[in-house]
Structure formats: structure tokens, C-alpha cells
PDB file of N, H, CA, C and O in Angstrom:
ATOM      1  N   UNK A   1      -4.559 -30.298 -14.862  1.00  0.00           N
ATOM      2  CA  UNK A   1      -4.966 -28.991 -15.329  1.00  0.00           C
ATOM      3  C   UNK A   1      -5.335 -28.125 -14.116  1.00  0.00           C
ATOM      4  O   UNK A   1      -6.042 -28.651 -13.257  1.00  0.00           O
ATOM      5  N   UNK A   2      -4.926 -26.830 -13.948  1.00  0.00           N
ATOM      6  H   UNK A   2      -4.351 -26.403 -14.646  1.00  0.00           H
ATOM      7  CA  UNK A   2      -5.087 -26.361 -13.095  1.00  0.00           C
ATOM      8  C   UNK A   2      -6.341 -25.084 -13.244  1.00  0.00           C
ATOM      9  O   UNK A   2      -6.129 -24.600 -14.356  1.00  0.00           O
ATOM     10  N   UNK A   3      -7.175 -24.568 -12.800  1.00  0.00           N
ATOM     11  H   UNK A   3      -7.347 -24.961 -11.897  1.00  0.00           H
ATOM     12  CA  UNK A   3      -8.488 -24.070 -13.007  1.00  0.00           C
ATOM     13  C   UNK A   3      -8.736 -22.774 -11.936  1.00  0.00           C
ATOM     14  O   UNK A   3      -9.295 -22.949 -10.854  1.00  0.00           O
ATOM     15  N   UNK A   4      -8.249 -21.468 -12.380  1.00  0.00           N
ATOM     16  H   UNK A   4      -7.794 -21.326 -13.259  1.00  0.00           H
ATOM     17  CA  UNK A   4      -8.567 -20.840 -11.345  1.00  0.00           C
ATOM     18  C   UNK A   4      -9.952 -20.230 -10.961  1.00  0.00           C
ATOM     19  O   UNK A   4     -10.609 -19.446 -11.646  1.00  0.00           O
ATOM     20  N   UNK A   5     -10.270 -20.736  -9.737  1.00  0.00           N
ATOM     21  H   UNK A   5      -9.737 -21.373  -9.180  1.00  0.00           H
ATOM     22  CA  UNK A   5     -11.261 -20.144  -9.079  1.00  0.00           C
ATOM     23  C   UNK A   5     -11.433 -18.740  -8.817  1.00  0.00           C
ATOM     24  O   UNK A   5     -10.587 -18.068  -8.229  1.00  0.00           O
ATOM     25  N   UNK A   6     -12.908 -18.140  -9.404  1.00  0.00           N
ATOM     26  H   UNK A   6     -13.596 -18.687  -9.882  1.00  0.00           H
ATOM     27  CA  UNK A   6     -13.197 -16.936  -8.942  1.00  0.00           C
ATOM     28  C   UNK A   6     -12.727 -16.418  -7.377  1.00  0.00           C
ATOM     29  O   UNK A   6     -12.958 -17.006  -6.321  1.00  0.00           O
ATOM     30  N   UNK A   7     -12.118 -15.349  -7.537  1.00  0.00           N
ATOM     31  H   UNK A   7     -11.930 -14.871  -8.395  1.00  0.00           H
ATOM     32  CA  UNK A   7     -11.522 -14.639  -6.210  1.00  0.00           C
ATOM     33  C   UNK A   7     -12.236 -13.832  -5.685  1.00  0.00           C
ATOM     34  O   UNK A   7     -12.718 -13.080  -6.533  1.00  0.00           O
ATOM     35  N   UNK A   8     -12.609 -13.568  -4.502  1.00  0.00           N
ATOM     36  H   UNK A   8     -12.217 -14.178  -3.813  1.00  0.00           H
ATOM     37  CA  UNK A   8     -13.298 -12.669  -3.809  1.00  0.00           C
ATOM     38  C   UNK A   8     -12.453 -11.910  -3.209  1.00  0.00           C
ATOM     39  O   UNK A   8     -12.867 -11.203  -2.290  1.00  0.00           O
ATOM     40  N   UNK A   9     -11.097 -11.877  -3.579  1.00  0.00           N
ATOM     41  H   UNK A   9     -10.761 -12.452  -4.326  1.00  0.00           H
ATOM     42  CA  UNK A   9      -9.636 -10.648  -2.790  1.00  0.00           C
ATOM     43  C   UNK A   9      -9.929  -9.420  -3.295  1.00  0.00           C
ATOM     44  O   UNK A   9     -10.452  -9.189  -4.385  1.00  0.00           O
ATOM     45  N   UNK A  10      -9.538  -8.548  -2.374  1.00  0.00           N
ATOM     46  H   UNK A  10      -9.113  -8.736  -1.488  1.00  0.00           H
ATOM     47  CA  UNK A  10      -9.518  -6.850  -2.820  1.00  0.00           C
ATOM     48  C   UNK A  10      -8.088  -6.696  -2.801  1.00  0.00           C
ATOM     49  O   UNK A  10      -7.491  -7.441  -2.024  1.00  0.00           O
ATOM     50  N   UNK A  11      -7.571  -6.080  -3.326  1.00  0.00           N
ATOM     51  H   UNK A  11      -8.057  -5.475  -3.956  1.00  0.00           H
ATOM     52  CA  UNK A  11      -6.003  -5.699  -2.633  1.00  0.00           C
ATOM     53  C   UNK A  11      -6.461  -4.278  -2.771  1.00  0.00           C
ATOM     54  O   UNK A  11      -7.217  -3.661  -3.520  1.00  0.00           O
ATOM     55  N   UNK A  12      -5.428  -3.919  -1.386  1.00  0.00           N
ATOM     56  H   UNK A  12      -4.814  -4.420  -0.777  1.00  0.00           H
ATOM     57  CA  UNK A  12      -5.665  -2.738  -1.060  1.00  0.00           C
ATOM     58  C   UNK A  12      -4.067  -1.842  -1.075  1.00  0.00           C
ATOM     59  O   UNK A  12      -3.163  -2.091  -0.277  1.00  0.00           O
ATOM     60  N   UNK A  13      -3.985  -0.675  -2.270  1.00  0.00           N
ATOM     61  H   UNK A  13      -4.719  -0.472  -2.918  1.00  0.00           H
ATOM     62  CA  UNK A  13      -2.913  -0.343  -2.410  1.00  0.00           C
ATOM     63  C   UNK A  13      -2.876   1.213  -1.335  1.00  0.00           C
ATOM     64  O   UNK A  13      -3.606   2.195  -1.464  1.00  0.00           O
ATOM     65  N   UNK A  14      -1.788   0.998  -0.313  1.00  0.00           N
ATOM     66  H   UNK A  14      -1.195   0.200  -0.208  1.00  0.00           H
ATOM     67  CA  UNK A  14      -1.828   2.549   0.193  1.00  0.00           C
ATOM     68  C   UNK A  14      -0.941   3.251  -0.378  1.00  0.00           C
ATOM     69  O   UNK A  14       0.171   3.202   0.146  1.00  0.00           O
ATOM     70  N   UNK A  15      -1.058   3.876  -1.258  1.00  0.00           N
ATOM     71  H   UNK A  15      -1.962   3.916  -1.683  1.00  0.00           H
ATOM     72  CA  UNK A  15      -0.254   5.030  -2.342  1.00  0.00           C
ATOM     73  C   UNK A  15       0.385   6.114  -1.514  1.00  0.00           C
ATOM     74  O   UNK A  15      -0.231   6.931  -0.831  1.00  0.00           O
ATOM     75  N   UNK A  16       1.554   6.037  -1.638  1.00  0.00           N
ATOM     76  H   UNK A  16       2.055   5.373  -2.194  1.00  0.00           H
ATOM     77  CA  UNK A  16       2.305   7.788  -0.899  1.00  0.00           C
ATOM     78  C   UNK A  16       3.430   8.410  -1.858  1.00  0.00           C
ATOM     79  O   UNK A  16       4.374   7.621  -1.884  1.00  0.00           O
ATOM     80  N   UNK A  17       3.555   8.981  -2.262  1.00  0.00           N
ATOM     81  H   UNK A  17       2.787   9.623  -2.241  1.00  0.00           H
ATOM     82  CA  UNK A  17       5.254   9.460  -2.424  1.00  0.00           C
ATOM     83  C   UNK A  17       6.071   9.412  -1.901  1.00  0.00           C
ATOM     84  O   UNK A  17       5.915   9.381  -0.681  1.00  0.00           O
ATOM     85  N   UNK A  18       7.431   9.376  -2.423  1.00  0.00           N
ATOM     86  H   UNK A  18       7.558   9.402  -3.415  1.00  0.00           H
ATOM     87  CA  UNK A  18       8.768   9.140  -1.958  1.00  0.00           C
ATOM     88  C   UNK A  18       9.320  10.300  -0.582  1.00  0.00           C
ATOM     89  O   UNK A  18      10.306   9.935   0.058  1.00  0.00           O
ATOM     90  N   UNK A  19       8.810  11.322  -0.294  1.00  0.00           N
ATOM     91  H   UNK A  19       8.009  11.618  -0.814  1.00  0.00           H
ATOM     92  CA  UNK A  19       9.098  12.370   0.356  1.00  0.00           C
ATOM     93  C   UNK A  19       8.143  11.904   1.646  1.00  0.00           C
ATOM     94  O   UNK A  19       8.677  11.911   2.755  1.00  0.00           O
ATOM     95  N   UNK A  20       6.787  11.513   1.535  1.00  0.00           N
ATOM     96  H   UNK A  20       6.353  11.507   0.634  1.00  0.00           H
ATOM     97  CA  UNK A  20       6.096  11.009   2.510  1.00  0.00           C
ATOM     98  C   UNK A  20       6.564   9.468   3.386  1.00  0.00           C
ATOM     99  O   UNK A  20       6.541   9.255   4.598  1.00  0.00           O
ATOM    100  N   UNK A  21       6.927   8.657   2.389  1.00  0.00           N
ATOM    101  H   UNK A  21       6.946   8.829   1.404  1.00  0.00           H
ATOM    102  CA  UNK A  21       7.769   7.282   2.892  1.00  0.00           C
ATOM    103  C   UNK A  21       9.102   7.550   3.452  1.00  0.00           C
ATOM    104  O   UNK A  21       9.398   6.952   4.486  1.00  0.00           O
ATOM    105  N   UNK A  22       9.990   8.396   2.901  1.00  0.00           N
ATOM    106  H   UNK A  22       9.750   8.882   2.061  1.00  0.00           H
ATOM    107  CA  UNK A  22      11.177   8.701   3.407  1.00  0.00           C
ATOM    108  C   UNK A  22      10.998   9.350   4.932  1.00  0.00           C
ATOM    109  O   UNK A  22      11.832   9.044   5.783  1.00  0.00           O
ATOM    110  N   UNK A  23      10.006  10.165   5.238  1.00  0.00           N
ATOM    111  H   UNK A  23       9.328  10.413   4.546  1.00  0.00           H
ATOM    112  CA  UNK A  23       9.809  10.948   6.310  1.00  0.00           C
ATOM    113  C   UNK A  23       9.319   9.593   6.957  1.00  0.00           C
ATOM    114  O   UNK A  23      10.068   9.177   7.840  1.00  0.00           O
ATOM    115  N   UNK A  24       8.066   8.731   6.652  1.00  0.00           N
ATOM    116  H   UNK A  24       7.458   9.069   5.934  1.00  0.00           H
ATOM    117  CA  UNK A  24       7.870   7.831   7.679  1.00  0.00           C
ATOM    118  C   UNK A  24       8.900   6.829   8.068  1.00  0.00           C
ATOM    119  O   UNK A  24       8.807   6.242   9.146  1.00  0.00           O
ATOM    120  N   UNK A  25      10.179   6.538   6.986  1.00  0.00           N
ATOM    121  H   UNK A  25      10.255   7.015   6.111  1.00  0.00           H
ATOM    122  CA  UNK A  25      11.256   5.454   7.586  1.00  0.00           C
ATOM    123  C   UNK A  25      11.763   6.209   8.962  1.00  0.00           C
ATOM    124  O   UNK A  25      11.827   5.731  10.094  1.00  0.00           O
ATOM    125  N   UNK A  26      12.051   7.328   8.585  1.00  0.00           N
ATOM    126  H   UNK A  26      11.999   7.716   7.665  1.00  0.00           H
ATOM    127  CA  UNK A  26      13.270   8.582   8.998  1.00  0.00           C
ATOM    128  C   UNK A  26      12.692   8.455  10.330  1.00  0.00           C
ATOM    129  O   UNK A  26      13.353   8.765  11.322  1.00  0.00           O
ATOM    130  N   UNK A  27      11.657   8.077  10.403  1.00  0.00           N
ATOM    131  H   UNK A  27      11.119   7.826   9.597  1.00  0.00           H
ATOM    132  CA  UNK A  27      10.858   7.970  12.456  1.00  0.00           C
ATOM    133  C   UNK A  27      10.618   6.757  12.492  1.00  0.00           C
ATOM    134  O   UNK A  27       9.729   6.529  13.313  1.00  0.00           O
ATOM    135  N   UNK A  28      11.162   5.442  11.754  1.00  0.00           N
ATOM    136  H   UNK A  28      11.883   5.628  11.087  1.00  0.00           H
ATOM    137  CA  UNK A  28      11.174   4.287  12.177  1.00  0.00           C
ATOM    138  C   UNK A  28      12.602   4.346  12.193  1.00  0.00           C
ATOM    139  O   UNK A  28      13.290   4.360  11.172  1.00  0.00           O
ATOM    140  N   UNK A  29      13.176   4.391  13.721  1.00  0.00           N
ATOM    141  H   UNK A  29      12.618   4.380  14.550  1.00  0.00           H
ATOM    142  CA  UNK A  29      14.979   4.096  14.050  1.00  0.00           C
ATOM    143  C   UNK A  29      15.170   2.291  13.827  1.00  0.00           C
ATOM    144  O   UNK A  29      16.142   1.674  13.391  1.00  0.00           O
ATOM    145  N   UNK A  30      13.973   1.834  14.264  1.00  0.00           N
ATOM    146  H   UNK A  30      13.183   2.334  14.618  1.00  0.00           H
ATOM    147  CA  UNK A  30      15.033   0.510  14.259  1.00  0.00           C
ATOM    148  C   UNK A  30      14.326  -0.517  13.166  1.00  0.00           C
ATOM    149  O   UNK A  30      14.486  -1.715  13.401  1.00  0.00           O
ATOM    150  N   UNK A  31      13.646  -0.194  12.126  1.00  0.00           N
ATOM    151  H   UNK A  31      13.516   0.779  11.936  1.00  0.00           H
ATOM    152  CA  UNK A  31      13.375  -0.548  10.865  1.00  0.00           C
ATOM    153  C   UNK A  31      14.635  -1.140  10.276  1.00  0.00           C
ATOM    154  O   UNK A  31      15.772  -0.690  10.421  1.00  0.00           O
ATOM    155  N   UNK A  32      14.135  -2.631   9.325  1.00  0.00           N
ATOM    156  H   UNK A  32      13.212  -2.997   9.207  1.00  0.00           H
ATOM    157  CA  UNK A  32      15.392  -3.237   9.073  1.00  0.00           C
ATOM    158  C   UNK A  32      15.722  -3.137   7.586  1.00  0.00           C
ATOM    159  O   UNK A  32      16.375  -4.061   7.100  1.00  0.00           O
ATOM    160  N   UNK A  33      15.295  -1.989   6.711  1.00  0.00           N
ATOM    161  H   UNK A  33      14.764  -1.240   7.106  1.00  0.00           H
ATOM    162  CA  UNK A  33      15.451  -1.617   5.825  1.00  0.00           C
ATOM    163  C   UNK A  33      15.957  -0.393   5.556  1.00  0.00           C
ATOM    164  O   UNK A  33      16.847  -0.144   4.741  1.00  0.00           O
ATOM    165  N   UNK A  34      15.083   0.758   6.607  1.00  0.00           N
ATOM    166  H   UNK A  34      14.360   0.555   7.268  1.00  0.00           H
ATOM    167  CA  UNK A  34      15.530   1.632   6.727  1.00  0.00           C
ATOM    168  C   UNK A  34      15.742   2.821   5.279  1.00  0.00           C
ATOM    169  O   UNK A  34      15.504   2.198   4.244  1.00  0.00           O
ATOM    170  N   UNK A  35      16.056   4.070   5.034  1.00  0.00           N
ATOM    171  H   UNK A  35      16.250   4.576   5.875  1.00  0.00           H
ATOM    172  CA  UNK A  35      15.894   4.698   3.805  1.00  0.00           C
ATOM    173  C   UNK A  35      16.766   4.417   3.025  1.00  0.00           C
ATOM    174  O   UNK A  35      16.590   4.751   1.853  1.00  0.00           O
ATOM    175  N   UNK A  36      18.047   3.684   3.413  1.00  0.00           N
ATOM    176  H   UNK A  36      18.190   3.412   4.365  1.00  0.00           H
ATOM    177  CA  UNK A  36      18.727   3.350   2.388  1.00  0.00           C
ATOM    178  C   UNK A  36      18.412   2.358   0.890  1.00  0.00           C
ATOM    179  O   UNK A  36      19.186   2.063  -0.021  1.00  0.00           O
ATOM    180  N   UNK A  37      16.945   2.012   1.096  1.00  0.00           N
ATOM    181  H   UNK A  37      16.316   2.252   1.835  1.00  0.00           H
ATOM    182  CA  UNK A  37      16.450   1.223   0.208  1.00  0.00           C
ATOM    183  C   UNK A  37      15.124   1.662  -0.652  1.00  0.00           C
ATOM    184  O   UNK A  37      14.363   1.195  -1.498  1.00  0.00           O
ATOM    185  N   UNK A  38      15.287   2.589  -0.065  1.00  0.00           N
ATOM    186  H   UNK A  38      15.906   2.969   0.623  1.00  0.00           H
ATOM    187  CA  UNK A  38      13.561   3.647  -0.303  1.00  0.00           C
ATOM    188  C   UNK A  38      13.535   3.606  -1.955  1.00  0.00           C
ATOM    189  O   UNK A  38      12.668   2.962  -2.546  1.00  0.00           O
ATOM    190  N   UNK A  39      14.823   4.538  -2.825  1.00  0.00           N
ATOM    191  H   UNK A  39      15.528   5.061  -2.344  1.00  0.00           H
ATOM    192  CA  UNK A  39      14.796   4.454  -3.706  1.00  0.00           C
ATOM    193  C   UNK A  39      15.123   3.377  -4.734  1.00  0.00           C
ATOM    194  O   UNK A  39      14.798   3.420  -5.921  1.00  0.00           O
ATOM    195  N   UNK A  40      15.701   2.553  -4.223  1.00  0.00           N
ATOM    196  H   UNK A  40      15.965   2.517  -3.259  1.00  0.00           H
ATOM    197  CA  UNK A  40      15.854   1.231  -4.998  1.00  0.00           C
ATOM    198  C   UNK A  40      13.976   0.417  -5.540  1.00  0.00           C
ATOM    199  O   UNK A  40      13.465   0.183  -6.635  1.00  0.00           O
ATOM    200  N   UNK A  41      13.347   0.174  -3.604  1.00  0.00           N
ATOM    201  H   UNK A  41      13.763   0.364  -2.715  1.00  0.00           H
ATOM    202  CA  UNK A  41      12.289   0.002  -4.048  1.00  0.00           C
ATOM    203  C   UNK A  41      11.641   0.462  -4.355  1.00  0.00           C
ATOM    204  O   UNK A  41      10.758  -0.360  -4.598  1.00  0.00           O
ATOM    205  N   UNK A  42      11.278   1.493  -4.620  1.00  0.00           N
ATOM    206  H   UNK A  42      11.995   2.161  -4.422  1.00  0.00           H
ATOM    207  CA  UNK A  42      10.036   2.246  -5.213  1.00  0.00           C
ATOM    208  C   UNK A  42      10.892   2.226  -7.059  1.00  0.00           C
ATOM    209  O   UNK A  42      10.130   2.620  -7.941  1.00  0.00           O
ATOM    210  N   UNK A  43      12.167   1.850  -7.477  1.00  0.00           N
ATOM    211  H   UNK A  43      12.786   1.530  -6.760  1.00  0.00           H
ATOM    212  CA  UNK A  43      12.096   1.959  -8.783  1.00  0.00           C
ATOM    213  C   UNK A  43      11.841   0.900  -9.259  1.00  0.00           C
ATOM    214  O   UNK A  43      11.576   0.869 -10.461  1.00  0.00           O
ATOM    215  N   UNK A  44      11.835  -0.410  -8.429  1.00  0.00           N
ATOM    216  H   UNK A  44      12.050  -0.385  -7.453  1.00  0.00           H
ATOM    217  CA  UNK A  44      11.089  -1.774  -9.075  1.00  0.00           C
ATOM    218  C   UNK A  44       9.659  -1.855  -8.835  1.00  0.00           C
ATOM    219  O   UNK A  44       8.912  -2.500  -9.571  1.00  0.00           O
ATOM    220  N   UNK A  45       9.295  -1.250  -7.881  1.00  0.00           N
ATOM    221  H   UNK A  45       9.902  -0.727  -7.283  1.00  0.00           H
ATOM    222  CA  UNK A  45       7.850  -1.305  -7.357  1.00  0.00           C
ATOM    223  C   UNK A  45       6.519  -1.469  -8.859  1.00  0.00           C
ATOM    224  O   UNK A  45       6.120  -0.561  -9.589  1.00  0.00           O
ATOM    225  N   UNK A  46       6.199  -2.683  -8.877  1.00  0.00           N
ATOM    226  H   UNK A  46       6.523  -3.421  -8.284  1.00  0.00           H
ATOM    227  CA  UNK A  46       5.223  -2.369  -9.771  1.00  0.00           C
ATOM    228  C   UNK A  46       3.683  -2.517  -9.336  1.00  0.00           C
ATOM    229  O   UNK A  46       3.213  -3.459  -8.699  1.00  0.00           O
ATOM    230  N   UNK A  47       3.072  -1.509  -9.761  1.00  0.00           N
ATOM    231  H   UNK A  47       3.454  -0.743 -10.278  1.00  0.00           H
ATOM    232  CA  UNK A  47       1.654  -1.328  -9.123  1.00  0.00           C
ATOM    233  C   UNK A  47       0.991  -2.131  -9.437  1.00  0.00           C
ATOM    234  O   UNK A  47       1.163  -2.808 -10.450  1.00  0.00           O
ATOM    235  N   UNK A  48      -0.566  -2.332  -8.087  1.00  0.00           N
ATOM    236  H   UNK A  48      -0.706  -1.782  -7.263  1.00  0.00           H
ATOM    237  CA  UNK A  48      -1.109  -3.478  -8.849  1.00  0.00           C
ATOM    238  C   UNK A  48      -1.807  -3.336  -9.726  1.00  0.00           C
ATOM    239  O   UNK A  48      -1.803  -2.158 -10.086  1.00  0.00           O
ATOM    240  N   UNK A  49      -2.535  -4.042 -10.378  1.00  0.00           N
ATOM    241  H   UNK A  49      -2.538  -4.998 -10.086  1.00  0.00           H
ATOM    242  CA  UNK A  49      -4.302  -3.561 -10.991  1.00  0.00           C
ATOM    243  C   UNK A  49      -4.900  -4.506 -10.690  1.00  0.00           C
ATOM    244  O   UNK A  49      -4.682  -5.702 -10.498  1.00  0.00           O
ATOM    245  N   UNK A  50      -6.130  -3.473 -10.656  1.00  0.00           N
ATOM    246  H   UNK A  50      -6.307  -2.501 -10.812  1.00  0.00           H
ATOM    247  CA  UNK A  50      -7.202  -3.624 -10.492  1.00  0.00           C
ATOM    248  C   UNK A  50      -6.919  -3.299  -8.878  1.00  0.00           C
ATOM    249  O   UNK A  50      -8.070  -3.337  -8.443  1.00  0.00           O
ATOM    250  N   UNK A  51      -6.264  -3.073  -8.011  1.00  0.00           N
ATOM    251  H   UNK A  51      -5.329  -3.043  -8.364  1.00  0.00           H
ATOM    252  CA  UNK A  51      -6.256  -2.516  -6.921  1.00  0.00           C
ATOM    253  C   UNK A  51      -7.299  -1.664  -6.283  1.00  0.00           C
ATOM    254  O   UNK A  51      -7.698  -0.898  -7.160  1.00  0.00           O
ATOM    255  N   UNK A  52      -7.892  -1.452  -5.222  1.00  0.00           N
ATOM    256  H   UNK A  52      -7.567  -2.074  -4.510  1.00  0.00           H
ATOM    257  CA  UNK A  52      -8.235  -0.561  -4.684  1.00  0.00           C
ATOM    258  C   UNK A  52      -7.230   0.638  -3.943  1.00  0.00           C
ATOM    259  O   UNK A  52      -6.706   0.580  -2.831  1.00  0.00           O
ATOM    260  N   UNK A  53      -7.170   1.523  -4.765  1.00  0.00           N
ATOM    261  H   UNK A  53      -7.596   1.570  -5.668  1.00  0.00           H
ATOM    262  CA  UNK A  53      -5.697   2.085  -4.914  1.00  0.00           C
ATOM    263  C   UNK A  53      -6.025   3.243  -3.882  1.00  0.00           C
ATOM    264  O   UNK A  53      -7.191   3.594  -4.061  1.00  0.00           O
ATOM    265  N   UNK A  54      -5.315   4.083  -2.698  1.00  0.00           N
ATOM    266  H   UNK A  54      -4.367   3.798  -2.553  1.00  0.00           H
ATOM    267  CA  UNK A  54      -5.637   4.939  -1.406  1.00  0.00           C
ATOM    268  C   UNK A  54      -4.741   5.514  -1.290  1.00  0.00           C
ATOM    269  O   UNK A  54      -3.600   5.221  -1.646  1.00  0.00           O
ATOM    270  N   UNK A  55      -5.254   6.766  -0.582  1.00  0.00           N
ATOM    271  H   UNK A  55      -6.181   7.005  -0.293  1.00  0.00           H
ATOM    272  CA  UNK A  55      -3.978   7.749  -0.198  1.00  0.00           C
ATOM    273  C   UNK A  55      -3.432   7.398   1.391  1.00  0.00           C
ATOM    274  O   UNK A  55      -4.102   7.516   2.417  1.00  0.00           O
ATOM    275  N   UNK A  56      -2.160   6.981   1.291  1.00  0.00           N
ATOM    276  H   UNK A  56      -1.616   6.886   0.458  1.00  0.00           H
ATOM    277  CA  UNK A  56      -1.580   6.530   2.396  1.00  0.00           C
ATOM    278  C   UNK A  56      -1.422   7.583   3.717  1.00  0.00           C
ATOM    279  O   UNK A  56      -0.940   7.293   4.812  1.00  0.00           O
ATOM    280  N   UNK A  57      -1.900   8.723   3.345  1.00  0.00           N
ATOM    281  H   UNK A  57      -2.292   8.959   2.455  1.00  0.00           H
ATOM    282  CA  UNK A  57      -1.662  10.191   4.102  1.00  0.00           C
ATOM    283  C   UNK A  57      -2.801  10.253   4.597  1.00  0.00           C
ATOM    284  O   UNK A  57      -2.929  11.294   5.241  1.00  0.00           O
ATOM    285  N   UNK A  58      -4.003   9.399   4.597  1.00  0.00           N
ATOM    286  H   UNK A  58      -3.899   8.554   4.074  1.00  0.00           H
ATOM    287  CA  UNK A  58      -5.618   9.566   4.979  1.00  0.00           C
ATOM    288  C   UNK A  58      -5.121   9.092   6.640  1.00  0.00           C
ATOM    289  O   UNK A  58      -4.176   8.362   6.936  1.00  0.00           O
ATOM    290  N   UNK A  59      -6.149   9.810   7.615  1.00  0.00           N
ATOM    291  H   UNK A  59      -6.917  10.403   7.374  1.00  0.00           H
ATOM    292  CA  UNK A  59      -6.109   9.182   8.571  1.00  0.00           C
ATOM    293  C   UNK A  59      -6.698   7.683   8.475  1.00  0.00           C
ATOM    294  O   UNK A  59      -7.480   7.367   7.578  1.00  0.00           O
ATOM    295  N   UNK A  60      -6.292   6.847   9.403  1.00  0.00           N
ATOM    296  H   UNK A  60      -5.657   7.103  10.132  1.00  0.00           H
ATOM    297  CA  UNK A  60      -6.753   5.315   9.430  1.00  0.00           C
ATOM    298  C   UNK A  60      -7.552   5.105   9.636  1.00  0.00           C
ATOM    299  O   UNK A  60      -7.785   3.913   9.437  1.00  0.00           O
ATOM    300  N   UNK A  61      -8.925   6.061  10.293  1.00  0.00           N
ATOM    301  H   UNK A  61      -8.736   7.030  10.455  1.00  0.00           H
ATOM    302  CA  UNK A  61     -10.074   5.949  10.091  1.00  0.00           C
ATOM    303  C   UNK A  61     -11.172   5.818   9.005  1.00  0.00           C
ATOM    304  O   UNK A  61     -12.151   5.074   8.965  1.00  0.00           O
ATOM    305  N   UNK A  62     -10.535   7.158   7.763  1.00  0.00           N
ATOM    306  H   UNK A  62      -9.739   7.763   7.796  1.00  0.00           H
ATOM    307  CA  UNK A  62     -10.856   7.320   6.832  1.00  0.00           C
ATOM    308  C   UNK A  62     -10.396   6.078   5.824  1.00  0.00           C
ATOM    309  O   UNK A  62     -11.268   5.683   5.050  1.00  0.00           O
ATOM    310  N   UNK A  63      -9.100   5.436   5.774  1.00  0.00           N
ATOM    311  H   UNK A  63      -8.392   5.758   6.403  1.00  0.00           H
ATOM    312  CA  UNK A  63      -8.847   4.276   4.975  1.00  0.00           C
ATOM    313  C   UNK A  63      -9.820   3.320   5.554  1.00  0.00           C
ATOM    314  O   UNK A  63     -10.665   2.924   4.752  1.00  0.00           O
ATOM    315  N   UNK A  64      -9.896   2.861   6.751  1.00  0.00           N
ATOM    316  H   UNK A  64      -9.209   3.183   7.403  1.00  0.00           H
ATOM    317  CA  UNK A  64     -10.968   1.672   6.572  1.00  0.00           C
ATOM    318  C   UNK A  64     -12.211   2.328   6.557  1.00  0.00           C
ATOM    319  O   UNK A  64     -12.916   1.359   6.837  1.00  0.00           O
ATOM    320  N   UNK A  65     -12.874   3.123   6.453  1.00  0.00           N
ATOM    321  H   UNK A  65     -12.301   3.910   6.225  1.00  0.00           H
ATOM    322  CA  UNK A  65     -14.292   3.740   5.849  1.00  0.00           C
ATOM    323  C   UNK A  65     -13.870   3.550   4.544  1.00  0.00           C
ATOM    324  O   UNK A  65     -14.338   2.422   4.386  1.00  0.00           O
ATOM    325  N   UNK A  66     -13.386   3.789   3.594  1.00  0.00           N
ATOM    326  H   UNK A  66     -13.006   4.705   3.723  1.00  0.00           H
ATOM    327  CA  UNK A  66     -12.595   3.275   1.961  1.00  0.00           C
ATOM    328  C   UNK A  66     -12.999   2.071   1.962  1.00  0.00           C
ATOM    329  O   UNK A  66     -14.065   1.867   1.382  1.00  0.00           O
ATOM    330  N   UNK A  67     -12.290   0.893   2.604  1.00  0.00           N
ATOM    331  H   UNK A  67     -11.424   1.059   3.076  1.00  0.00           H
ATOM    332  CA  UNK A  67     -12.583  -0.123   2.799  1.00  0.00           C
ATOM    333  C   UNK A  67     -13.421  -0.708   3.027  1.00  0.00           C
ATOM    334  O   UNK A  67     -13.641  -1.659   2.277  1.00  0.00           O
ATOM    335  N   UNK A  68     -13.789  -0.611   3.486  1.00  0.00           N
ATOM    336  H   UNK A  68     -13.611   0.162   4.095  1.00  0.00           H
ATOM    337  CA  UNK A  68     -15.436  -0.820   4.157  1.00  0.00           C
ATOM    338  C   UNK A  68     -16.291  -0.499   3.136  1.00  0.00           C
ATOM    339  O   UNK A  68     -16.914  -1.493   2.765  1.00  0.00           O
ATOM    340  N   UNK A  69     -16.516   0.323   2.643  1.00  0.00           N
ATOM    341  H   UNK A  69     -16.009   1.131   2.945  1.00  0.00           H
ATOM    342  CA  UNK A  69     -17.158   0.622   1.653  1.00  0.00           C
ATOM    343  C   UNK A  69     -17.088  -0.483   0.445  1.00  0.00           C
ATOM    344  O   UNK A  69     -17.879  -1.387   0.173  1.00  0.00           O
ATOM    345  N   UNK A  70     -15.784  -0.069  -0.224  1.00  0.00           N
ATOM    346  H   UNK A  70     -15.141   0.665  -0.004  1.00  0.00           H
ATOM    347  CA  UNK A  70     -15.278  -0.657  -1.088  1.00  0.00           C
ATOM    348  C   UNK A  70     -15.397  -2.581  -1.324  1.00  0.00           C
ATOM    349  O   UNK A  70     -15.429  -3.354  -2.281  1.00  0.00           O
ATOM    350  N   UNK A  71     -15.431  -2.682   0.266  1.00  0.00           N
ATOM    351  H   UNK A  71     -15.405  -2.054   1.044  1.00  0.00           H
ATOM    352  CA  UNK A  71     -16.288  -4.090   0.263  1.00  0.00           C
ATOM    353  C   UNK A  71     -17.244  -4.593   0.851  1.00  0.00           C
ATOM    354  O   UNK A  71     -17.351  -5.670   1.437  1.00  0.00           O
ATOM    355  N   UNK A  72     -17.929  -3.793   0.683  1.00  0.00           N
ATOM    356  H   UNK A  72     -17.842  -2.918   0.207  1.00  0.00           H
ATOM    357  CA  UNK A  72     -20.009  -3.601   1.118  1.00  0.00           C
ATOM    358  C   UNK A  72     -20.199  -3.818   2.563  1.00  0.00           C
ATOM    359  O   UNK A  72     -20.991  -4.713   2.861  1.00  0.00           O
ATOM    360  N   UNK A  73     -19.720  -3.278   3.361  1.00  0.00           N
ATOM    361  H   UNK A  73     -19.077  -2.552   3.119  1.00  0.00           H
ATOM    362  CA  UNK A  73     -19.260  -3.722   4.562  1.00  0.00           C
ATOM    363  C   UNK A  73     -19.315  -2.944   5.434  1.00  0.00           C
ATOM    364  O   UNK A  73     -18.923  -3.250   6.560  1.00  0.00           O
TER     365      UNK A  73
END
């Protein structure tokens, strides 16, 4: 029998739109996915829950202050 143990994980979702991800592939040249897949994945993409869900457009300072927060920290 298998018994799952209480989790102490956060997942941390960085949320953007398709116009914001496309612009960030479009300046990754040697990315091995590249935009030709942008829209494929984002139409299987399923969100998480219970996520700690973020705007991917925050500076990276401001996401881990989110974070940090978000886990008493």
C-alpha cells in the first residue's frame, strides 16, 4: 500500500502570454525548441493547482520577494 506523505512543495508557476514567450524564444538563437513549438505547447499546457501562480514579466527580484514571502522566508 502506498501512503502519501504530507508535502511541504510550493510550485511556482511563472505565467506570461504567448506574445511575451514568443519575444523571449525570438532572443534565444540557439534554444533547442525554439518558436516553432510555442504554439503547440502552450495548447497542451495544463496549469497547475494550487500553484503559486506569478507574472513572468516581474523583475527577478520582485519574483523571489513573491517567493520568499509565499514561503515564510
Amino acid at each position: 500500500m502506498l501512503v502519501a506523505a504530507q508535502s511541504s512543495m510550493i510550485v511556482v508557476f511563472l505565467n506570461a502570454d504567448a506574445d511575451v514567450l514568443r519575444a523571449r524564444l525570438q532572443q534565444r538563437t540557439d534554444h533547442f525548441a525554439g518558436v516553432a513549438l510555442l504554439d503547440s505547447q502552450l495548447a497542451t499546457l495544463e496549469l497547475p493547482c494550487n500553484a503559486l501562480t506569478l507574472d513572468a514579466t516581474l523583475p527577478v527580484d520582485a519574483l523571489v520577494a513573491h517567493i520568499r514571502r509565499a514561503l515564510g522566508i
